[in-house]
KEDREN-989079 format. One record per residue (C-alpha): x, y, z; residue number from 1. Coordinates in nm, 2 decimals. Each point is the difference from the previous one (the first is absolute). Layout:
# KEDREN-989079
      xx      yy      zz  resi
       X       Y       Z   NUM
...
***
This chain:
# KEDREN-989079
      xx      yy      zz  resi
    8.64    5.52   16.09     1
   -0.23    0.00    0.30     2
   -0.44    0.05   -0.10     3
   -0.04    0.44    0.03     4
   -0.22    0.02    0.31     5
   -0.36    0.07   -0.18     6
   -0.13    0.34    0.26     7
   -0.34    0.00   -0.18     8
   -0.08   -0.36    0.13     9
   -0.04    0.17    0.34    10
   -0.01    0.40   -0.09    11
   -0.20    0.03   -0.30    12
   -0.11    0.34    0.20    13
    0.31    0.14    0.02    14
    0.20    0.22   -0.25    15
    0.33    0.05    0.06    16
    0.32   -0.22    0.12    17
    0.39   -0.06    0.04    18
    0.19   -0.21   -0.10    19
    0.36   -0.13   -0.12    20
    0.09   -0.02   -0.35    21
    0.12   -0.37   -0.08    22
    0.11   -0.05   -0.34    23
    0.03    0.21   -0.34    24
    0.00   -0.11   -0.33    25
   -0.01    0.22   -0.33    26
   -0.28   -0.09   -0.24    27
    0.21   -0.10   -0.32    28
   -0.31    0.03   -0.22    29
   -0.09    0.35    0.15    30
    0.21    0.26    0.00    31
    0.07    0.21    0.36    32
   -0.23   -0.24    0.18    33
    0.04   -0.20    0.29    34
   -0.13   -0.29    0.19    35
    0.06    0.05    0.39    36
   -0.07   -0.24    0.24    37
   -0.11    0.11    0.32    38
    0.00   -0.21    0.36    39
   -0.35    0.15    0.03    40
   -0.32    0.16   -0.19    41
   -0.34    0.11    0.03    42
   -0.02   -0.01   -0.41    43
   -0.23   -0.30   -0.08    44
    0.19   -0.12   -0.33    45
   -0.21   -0.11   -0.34    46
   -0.16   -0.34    0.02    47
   -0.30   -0.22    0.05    48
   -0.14    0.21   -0.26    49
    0.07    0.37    0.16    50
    0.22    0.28   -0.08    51
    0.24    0.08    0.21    52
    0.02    0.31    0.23    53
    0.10    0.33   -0.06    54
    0.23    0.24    0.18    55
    0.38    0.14    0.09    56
    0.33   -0.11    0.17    57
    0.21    0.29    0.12    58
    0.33    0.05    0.16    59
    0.27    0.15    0.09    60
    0.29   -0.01    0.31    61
    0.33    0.12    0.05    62
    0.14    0.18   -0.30    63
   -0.26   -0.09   -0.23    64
   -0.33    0.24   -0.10    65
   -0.33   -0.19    0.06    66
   -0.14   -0.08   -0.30    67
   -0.39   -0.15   -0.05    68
   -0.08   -0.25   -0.29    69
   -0.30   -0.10   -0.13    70
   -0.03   -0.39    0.01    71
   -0.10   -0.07   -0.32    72
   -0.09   -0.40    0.02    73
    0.02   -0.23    0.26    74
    0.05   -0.40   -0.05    75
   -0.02   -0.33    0.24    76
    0.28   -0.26   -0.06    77
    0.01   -0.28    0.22    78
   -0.07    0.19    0.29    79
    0.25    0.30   -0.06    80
   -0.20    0.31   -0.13    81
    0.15    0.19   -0.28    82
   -0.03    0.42    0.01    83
    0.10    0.15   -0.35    84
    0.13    0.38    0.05    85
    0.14    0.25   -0.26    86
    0.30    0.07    0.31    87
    0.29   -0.22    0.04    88
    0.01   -0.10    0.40    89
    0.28   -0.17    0.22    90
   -0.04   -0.33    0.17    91
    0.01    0.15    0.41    92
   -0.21    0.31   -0.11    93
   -0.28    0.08    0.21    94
   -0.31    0.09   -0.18    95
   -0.30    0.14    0.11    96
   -0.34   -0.14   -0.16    97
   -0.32    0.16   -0.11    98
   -0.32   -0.17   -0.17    99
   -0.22    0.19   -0.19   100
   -0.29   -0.07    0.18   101
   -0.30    0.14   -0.21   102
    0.12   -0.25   -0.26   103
    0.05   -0.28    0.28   104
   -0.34    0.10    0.14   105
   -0.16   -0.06   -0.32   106
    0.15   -0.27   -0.10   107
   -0.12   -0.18    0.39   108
   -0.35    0.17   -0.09   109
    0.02   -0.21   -0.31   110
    0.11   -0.36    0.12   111
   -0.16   -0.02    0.30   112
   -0.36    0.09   -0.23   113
    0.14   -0.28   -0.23   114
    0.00   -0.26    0.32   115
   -0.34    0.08    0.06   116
   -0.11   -0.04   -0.32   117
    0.15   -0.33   -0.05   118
   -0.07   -0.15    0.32   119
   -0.39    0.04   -0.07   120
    0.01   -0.09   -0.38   121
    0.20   -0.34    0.14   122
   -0.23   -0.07    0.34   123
   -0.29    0.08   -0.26   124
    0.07   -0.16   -0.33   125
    0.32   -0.24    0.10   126
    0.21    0.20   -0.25   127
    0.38    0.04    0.06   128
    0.13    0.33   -0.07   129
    0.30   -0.12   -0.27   130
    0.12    0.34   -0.09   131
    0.01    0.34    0.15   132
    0.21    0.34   -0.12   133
    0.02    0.30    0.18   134
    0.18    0.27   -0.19   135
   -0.07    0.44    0.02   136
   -0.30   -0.04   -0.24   137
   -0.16   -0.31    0.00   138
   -0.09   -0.33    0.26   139
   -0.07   -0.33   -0.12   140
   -0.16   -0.29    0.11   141
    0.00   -0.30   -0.19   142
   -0.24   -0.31    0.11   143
   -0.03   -0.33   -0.13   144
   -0.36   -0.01   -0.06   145
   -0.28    0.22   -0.17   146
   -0.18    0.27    0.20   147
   -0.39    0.18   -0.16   148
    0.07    0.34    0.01   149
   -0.30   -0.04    0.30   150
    0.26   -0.18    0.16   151
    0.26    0.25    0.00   152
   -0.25    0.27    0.15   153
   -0.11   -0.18    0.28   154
    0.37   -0.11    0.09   155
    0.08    0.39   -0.02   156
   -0.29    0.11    0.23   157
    0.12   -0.24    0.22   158
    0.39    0.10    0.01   159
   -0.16    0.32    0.06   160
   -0.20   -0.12    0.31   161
    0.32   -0.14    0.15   162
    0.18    0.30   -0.07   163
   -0.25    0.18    0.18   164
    0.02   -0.27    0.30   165
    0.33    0.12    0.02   166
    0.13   -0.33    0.15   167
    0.34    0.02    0.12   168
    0.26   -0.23   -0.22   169
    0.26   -0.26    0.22   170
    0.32   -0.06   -0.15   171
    0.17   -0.33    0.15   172
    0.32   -0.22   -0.05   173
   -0.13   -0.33    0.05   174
    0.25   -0.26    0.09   175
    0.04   -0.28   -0.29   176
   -0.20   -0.23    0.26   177
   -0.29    0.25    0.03   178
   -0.02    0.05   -0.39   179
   -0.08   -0.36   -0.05   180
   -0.33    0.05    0.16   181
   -0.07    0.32   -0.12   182
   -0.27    0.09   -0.32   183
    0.15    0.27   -0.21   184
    0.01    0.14   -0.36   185
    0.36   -0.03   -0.19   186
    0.05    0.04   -0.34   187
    0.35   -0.21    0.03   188
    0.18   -0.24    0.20   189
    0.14    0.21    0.30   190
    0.39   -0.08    0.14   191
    0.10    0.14    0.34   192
   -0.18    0.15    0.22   193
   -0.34    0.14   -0.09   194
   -0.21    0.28    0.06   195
   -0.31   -0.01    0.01   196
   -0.26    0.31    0.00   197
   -0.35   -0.04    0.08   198
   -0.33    0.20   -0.03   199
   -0.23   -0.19    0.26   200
   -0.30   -0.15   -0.16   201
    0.12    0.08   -0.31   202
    0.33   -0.13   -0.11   203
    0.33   -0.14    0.15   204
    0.27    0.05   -0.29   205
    0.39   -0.11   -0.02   206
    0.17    0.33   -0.09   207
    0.27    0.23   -0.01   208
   -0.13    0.35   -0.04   209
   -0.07    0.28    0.26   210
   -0.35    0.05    0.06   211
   -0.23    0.24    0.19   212
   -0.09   -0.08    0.35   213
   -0.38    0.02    0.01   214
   -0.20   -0.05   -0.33   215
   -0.15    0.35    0.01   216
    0.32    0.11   -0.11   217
   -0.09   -0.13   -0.35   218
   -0.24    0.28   -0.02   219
   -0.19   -0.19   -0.26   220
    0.05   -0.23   -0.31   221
   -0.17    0.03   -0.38   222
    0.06   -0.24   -0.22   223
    0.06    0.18   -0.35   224
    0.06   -0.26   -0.25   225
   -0.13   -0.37   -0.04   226
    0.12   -0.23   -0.30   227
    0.02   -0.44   -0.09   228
    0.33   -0.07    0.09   229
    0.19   -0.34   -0.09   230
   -0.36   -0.13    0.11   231
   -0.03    0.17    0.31   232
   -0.05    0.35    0.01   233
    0.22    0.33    0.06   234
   -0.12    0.25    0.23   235
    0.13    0.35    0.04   236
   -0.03    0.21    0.32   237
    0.10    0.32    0.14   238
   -0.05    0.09    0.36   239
    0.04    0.24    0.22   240
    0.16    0.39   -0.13   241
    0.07   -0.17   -0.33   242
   -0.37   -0.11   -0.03   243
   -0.11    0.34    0.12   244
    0.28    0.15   -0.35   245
   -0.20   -0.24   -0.20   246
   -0.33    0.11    0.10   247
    0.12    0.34   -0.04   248
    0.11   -0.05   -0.39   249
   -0.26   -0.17   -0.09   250
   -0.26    0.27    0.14   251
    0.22    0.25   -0.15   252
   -0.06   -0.25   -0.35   253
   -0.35   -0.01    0.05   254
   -0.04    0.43    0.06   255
    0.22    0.05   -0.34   256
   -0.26   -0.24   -0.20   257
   -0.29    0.19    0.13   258
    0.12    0.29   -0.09   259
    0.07   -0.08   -0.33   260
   -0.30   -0.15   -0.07   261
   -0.24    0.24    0.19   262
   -0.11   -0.29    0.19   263
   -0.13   -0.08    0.36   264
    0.21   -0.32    0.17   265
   -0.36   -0.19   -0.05   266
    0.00    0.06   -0.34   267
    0.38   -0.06   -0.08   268
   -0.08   -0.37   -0.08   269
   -0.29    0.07   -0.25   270
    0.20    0.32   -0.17   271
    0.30   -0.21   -0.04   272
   -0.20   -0.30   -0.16   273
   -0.14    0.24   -0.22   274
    0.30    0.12   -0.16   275
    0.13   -0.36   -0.05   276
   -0.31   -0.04   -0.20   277
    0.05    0.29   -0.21   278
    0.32   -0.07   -0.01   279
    0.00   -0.38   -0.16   280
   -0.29    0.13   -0.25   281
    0.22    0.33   -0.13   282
    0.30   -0.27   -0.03   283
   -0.25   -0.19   -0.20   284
   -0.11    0.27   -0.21   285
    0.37    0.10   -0.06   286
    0.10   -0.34   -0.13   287
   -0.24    0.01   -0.22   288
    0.08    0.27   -0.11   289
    0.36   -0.07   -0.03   290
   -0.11   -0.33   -0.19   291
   -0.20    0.20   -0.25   292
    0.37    0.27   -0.10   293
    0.20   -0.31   -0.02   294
   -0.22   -0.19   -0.19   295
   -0.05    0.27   -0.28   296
    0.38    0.07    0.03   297
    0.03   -0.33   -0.08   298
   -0.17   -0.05   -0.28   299
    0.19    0.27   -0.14   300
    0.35   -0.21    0.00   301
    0.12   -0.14   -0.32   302
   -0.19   -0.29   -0.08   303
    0.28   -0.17   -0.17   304
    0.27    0.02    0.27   305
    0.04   -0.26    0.21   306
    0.17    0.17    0.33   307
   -0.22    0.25    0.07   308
    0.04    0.23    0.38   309
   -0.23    0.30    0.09   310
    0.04    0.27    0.29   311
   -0.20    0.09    0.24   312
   -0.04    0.19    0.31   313
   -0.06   -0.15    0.36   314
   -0.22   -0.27   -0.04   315
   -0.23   -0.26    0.09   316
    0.19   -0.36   -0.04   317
   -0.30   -0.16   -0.09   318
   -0.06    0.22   -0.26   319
    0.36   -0.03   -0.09   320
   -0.06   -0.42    0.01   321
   -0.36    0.00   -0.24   322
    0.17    0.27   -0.29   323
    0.33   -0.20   -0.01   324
   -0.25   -0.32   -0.07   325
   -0.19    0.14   -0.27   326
    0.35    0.11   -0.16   327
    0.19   -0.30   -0.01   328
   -0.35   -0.13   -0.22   329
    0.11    0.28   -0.28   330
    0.39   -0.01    0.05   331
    0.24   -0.34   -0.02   332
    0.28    0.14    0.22   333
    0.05    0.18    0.32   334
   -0.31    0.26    0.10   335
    0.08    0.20    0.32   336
   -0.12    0.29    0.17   337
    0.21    0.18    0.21   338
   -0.21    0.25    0.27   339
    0.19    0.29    0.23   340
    0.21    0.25   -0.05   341
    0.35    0.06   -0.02   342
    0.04    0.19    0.37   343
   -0.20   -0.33    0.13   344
    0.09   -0.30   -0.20   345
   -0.21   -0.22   -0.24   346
   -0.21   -0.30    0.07   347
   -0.03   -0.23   -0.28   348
   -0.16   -0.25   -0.11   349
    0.10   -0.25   -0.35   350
   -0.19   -0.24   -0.13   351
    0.03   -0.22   -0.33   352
   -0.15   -0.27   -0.20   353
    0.32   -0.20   -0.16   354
    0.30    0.15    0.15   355
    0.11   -0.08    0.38   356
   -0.01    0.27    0.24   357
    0.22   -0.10    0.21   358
    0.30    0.10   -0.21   359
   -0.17    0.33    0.02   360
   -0.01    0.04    0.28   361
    0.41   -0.13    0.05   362
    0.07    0.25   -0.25   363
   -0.18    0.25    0.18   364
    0.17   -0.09    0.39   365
    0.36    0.07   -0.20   366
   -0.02    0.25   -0.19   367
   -0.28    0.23    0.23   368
    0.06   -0.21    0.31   369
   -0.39   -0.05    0.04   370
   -0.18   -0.16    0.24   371
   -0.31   -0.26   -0.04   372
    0.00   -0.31   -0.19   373
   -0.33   -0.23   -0.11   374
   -0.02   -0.31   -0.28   375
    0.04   -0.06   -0.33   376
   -0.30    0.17   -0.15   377
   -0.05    0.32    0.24   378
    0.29    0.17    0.24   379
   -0.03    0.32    0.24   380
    0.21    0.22    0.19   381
    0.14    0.35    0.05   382
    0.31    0.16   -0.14   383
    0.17    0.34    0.10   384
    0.12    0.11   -0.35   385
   -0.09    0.31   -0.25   386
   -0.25   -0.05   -0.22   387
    0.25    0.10   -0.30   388
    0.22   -0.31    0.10   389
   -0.26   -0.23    0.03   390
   -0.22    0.04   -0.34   391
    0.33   -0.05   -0.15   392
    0.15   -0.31    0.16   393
   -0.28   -0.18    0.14   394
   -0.02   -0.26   -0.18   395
    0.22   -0.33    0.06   396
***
C-alpha cells in the first residue's frame, strides 16, 4: 500500500480535510473498533516520543446517515498511518477530517519549547538529547550528561529570551546530497527523506512533528521537575497554556496551605519547617511511649512459655524491633508482636533466639497470606487477618 500523504508536514495550521478511505480492518483484540486507512491526513500519528492527535472522521453519502467518530489512536507503519474508530467504514467512502486543534496546539506549543531547550543545552554543554516524551501531562527531556540546578535556570531564562525573540522556525526537505553537509540534532539514524526544522541561532533538529511557526507561539517554557537519570539528567517542562494550568494549581496549592496554616506566602517555608520539627519530636515522644506499654505488657507474659505474641495498636516499628529483642532474652521460641487493627491489617514483627524465622514466616504467607520476609533470627511484614485468627494460629 502506497505512504498516506502526511497534511501536517505542510499544514500544521490547518484543521480540517478530505479524503478517501483506503482500507478497513477490524481490530481482533478490540471489540467494534476499526483501523482505517486514509489516502490523506492532517492527524500527526504517535511517535518520536509524542502522542498522537486528537479529533473526528465523519461521513455520510447516498443512502447512508452521516455519522462522526471520535479517532481514538492514531499509529505510523511504514509509511501508511493507522486511524482506530469505534464505526465500521467502506473502502471508497469519502470522509471528512477534523483535528482537535487545542490539543494539536498544545502539543506544537510543547515540542517546539522542547527544541529550544535542547538546542541550547547541546550548543552549551555538547549534550545529546537521548530521550524525549510528550504525552497530556507531562514532557520529558532526557540528556546524557549532568546539569547544576544553576544550570537548568539559566538555560530556562534563555529559552525564554528566544521565545520572546519570536524567531520564525524553517521547515526544509533537504535532498540526501544537502544533508551530508548539514549539522543537525537526531536521536536515530534517519531513512528517506528528512525533515529538518530549525530555530535560527538556536537549533536545527531532524523531526517529524508539527510545530509553531514563530517561537512566540510557545508562550513561555518552566521547567517543573529535575532528577539524575541513567547518569544524565531528566528534565520536565511545560510550556505554553499547560504551563500557564500548572502555575495555576500550584498557586491554587500554595493559597490552600496558607490558609490552613494562617500563614503569609513568606512565611510558608518557616511555618512548614516548624511543624516537621514538632512533628519528628511528638513521633519521638510517642515511641517512647509506645516502648514503655509494650515493655510492661511484656514483662507480664508467662515467663515459662517459650512462644510468647503481644498486641498492640498502630505502632512505631522501631519500637516494635527493640521490645521483640529484649523478649526473645526471656523466651526460647517465637516472640512477635503483631500492631493494627482488624479494619486495617497488622504489621508484625517475630524474632527468636533458637528457632528459625523463616519457617514462620512460610507458615505465616500460607495460612494468612502475609507479606514481608527477613532472616533467621528476626522477620517483618504485614498481614490482613483478624486478630482472633491470628493469636490462635500464628505460630509455625
Amino acid at each position: 500500500m502506497e505512504k498516506t500523504k502526511c497534511l501536517y508536514d505542510k499544514f500544521p495550521y490547518e484543521t480540517e480535510f478530505d479524503a478517501n478511505v483506503l482500507a478497513v480492518k477490524a481490530l481482533k483484540e478490540a471489540q467494534d473498533r476499526y483501523e482505517v486507512i486514509l489516502d490523506q491526513t492532517l492527524f500527526f500519528p504517535e511517535q518520536g516520543g509524542q502522542t498522537p492527535d486528537q479529533g473526528w472522521l465523519s461521513v455520510g453519502h447516498g443512502l447512508r446517515p452521516a455519522t462522526r467518530c471520535e479517532v481514538l489512536d492514531v499509529q505510523i507503519r511504514d509509511g501508511v498511518i493507522v486511524h482506530v474508530i469505534e464505526q465500521k467504514l467502506e473502502p471508497g467512502d469519502q470522509v471528512h477530517g477534523q483535528i482537535d486543534w487545542d490539543y494539536r496546539f498544545s502539543n506544537m506549543q510543547q515540542h517546539t519549547g522542547e527544541h529550544i531547550f535542547s538546542g541550547i543545552v547541546h550548543s552549551t554543554f555538547g549534550y545529546e538529547n537521548v530521550g524525549f516524551h510528550l504525552s497530556d501531562s507531562v514532557v520529558t527531556m532526557d540528556f546524557d550528561g549532568v546539569l547544576s540546578p544553576e544550570d537548568v535556570t539559566a538555560i530556562e531564562t534563555r529559552v525564554n529570551q528566544v521565545i520572546a525573540d519570536d524567531l520564525v522556525l524553517e521547515i526544509a526537505f533537504p535532498t540526501p546530497q544537502m544533508l551530508e553537509s548539514m549539522e543537525y540534532r537526531s536521536k536515530k539514524e534517519l531513512e528517506g527523506q528528512v525533515r529538518i526544522v530549525t530555530i535560527p541561532g538556536v537549533d536545527v533538529c531532524a523531526c517529524c512533528a508539527p510545530h509553531v511557526r514563530r517561537t512566540g507561539e510557545v508562550g513561555g517554557l518552566k521547567v517543573m521537575h529535575v532528577q539524575n537519570y541513567k547518569g544524565g539528567v531528566r528534565i520536565s517542562i511545560l510550556c505554553g497554556f499547560r504551563a500557564l494550568d500548572a502555575f495555576r494549581q500550584k498557586t491554587k496549592t500554595v493559597d490552600e496551605m496558607m490558609g490552613l496554616l494562617s500563614s503569609s506566602e513568606e512565611e510558608l517555608r518557616s511555618h512548614i519547617k516548624r511543624l516537621q520539627t514538632e512533628n519528628q519530636n511528638l513521633a519521638y515522644a510517642l515511641r517512647q511511649a509506645q516502648e514503655k506499654i509494650l515493655a510492661q505488657e511484656a514483662k507480664g507474659l508467662d515467663a515459662d512459655a517459650e512462644d510468647v505474641v503481644l498486641f498492640a495498636d498502630a505502632c512505631d516499628s522501631k519500637a516494635m524491633r527493640s521490645i521483640v529483642n529484649d523478649m526473645v532474652k526471656d523466651h526460647a521460641g517465637y516472640c512477635a508482636i503483631f500492631a493494627g487493627g482488624d479494619e486495617q491489617g497488622y504489621q508484625f514483627i517475630v524474632g527468636s533466639r533458637t528457632k528459625d524465622c523463616r519457617q514462620e514466616a512460610a507458615h505465616l504467607r500460607e495460612t494468612f497470606d502475609a507479606r514481608g520476609g527477613g532472616g533467621t533470627q528476626m522477620i517483618q511484614g504485614s498481614v490482613r487477618a483478624a486478630k482472633v485468627h491470628l493469636a490462635e494460629n500464628w505460630m509455625a
